[in-house]
C-alpha positions in Angstrom: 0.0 0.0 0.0 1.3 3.2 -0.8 2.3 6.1 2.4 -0.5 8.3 0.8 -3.3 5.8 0.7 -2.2 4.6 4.1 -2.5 8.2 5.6 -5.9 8.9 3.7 -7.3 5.9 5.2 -6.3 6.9 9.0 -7.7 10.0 8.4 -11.0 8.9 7.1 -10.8 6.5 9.6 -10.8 9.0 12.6 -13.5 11.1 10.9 -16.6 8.9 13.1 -14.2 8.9 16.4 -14.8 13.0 15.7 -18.2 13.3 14.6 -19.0 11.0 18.0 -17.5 13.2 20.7 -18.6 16.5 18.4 -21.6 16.9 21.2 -23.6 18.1 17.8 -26.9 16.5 19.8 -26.8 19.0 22.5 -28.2 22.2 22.3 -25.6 25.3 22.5 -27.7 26.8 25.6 -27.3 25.9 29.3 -29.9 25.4 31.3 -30.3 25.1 35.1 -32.2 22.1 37.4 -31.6 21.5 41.3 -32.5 17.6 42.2 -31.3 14.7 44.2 -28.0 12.5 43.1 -29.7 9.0 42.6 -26.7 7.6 41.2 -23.1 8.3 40.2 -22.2 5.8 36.8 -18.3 6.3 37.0 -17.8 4.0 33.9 -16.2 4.1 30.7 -16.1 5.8 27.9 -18.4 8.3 29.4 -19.6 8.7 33.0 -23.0 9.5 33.8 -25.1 11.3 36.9 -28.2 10.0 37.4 -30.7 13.3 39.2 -34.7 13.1 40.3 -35.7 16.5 39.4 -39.0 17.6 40.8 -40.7 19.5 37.3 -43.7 22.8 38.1 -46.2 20.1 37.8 -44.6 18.1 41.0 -43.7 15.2 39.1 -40.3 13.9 39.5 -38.3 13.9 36.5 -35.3 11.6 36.2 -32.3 13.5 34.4 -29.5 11.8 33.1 -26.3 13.7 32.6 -23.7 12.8 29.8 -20.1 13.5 31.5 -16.3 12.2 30.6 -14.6 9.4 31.3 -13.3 7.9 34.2 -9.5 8.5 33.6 -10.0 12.1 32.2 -12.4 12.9 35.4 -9.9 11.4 37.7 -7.0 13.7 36.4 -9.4 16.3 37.9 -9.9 15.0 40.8 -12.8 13.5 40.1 -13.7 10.3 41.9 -16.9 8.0 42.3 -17.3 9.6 45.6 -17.5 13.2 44.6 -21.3 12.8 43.9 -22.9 10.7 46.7 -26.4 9.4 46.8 -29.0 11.6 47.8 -27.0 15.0 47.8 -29.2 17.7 46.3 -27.2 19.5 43.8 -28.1 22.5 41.3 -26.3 21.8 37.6 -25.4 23.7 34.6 -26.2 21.7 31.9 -26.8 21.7 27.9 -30.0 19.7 27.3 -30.4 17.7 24.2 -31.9 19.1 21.4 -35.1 16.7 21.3 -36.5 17.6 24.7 -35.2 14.3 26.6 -34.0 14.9 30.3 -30.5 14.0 29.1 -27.9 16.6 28.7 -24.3 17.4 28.8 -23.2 18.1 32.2 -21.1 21.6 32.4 -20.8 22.0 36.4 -22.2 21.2 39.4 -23.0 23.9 42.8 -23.3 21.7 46.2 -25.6 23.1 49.3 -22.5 24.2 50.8 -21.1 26.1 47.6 -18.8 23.6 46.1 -18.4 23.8 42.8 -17.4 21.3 40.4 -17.1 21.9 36.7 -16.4 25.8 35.3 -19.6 27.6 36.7 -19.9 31.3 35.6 -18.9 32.6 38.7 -15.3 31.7 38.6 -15.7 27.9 39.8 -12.4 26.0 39.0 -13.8 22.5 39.0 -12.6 21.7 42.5 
């Protein structure tokens, strides 16, 4: 196989890898919900937060929230611990576009003020 055809065929073998972790399904605008950590998923290749979110009607909503993996958490001292069962936490979040109570998570505001993830006010993610 020729060098040209070899790197032609990498790149157009990366281009799904790309269009995967593009986050082109979530809306551009952040939105904010307060709930109830039912469960943090600390798994690979993405980790998710689990939240009961009581909507206007009363009803509770379960929200799940798309987040990175494991290893890339972890270099931000991330662990499964940092969201326990139960805690009620307010998020920053970008919905997906079709109305689902899934979004991207952006950052996190504890009872007692701390922040994990970039919050507007400054939050560092620790």
């Amino acid at each position: 196989m020729k060098p040209v055809c070899v790197v032609l065929f990498a790149a157009f073998a990366a281009m799904p890898v790309l269009a995967h972790h593009a986050g082109a399904g979530f809306s551009t605008e952040t939105k904010v919900i307060t709930g109830t950590v039912k469960q943090f998923q600390f798994l690979n290749p993405h980790s998710w937060i689990q939240v009961n979110v009581t909507d206007e009607t009363g009803k509770v909503v379960e929200w799940s929230l798309e987040w990175g993996s494991p290893n890339q958490l972890g270099r931000q001292g991330i662990r499964p611990s940092t969201f326990p069962e139960g805690a009620k936490v307010t998020f920053k979040i970008r919905p997906v576009k079709g109305g689902a109570p899934v979004a991207a998570f952006q950052a996190a505001k504890f009872d007692d003020g701390h922040i994990v993830g970039k919050w507007e006010d400054g939050g560092d993610g620790q």
